[in-house]
C-alpha positions as a Markdown table, in Angstrom:
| # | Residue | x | y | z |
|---|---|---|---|---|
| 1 | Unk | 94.0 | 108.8 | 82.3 |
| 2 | Unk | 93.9 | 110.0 | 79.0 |
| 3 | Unk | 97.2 | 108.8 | 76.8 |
| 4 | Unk | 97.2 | 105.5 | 75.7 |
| 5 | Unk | 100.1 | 103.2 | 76.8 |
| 6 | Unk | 100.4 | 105.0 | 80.6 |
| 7 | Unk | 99.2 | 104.4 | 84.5 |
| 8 | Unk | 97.9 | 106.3 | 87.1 |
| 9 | Unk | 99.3 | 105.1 | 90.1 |
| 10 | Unk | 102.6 | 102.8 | 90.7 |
| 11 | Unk | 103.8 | 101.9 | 94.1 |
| 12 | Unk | 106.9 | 99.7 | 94.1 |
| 13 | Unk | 108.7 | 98.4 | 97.2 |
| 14 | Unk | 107.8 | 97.3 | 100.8 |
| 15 | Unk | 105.7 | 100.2 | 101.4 |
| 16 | Unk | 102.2 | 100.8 | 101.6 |
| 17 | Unk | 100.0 | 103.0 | 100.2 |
| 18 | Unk | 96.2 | 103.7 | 100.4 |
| 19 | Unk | 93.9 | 106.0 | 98.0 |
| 20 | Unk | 90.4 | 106.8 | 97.7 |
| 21 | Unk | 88.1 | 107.7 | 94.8 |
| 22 | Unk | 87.4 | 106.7 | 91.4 |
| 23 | Unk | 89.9 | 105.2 | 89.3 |
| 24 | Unk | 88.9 | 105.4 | 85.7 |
| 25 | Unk | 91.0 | 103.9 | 83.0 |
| 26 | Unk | 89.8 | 105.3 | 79.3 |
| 27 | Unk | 92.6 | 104.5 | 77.4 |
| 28 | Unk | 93.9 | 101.2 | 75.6 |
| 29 | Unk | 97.0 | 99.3 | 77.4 |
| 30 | Unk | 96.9 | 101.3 | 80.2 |
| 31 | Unk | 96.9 | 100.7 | 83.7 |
| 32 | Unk | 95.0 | 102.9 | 86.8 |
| 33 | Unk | 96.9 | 101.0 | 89.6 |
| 34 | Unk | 99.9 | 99.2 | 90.2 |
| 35 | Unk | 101.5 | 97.2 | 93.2 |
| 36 | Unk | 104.7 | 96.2 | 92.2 |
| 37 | Unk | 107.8 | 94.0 | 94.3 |
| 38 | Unk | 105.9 | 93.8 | 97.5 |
| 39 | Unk | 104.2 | 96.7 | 97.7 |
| 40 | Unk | 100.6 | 96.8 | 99.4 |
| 41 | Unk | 98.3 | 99.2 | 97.6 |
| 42 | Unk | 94.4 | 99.8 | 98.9 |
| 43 | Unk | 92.0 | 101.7 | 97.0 |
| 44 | Unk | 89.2 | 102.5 | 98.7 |
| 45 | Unk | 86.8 | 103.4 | 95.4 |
| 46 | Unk | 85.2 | 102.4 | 92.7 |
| 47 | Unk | 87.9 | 101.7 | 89.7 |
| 48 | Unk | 86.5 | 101.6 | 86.0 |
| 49 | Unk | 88.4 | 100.1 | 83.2 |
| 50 | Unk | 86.9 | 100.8 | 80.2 |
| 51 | Unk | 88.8 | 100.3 | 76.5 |
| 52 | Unk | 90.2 | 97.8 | 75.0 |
| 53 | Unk | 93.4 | 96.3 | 76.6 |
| 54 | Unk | 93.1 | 98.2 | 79.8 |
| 55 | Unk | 93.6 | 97.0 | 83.4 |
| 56 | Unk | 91.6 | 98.5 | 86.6 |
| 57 | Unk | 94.5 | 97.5 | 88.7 |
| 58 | Unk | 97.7 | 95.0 | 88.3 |
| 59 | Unk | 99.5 | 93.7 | 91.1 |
| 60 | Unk | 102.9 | 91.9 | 90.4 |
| 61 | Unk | 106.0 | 90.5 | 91.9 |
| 62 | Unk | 104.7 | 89.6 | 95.4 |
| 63 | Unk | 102.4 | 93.2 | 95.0 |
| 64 | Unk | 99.4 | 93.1 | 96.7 |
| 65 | Unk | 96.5 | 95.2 | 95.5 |
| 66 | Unk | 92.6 | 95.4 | 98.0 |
| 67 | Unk | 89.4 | 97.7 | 96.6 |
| 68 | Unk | 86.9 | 98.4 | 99.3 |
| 69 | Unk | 84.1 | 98.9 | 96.7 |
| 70 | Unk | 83.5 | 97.6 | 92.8 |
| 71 | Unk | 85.8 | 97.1 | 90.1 |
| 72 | Unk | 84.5 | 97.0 | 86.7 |
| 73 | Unk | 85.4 | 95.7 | 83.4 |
| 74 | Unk | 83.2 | 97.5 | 81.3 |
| 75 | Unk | 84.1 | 96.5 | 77.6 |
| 76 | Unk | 85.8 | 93.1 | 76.2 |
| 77 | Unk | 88.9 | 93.4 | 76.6 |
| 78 | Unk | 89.4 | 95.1 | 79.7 |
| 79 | Unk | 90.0 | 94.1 | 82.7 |
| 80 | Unk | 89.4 | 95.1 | 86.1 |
| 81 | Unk | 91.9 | 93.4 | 88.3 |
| 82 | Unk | 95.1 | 91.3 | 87.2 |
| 83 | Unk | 97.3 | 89.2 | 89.7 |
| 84 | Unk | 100.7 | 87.8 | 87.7 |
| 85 | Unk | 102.8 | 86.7 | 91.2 |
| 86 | Unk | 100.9 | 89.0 | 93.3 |
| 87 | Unk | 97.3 | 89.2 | 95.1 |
| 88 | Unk | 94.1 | 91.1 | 94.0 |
């Protein structure tokens, strides 16, 4: 990702979804992947979050979010994986 304020990848509903790769989130307040209202998202990659106020992954709402390999928070303030009424 490279604009500040944005996400990669958003999956919202009862649905699931599965990807593969490397996530990597450069930007501040951004966000590489979301599971939102009961969605089931599974990455099955290495997902780097890497400024200031940036998530690896978010799941929300009853979202469930599963990474076969790392997740890393590579700077303060980052995060790699976030759970507000979801699963990580």
């Amino acid at each position: 990702m490279n604009a500040d304020n944005s996400y990669g990848l958003y999956v919202r509903g009862a649905g699931t979804s599965t990807t593969s790769g490397t996530i990597a989130v450069n930007t501040k307040d951004s966000v590489g992947a979301i599971a939102d209202n009961k969605a089931v998202l599974s990455n099955k990659g290495t997902i780097n979050s890497s400024e200031n106020g940036s998530y690896g992954a978010y799941a929300v709402n009853e979202g469930k979010f599963t990474n076969d390999l790392l997740i890393n928070a590579l700077v303060s303030g980052s995060v790699g994986a976030y759970a507000k009424n979801g699963t990580v």
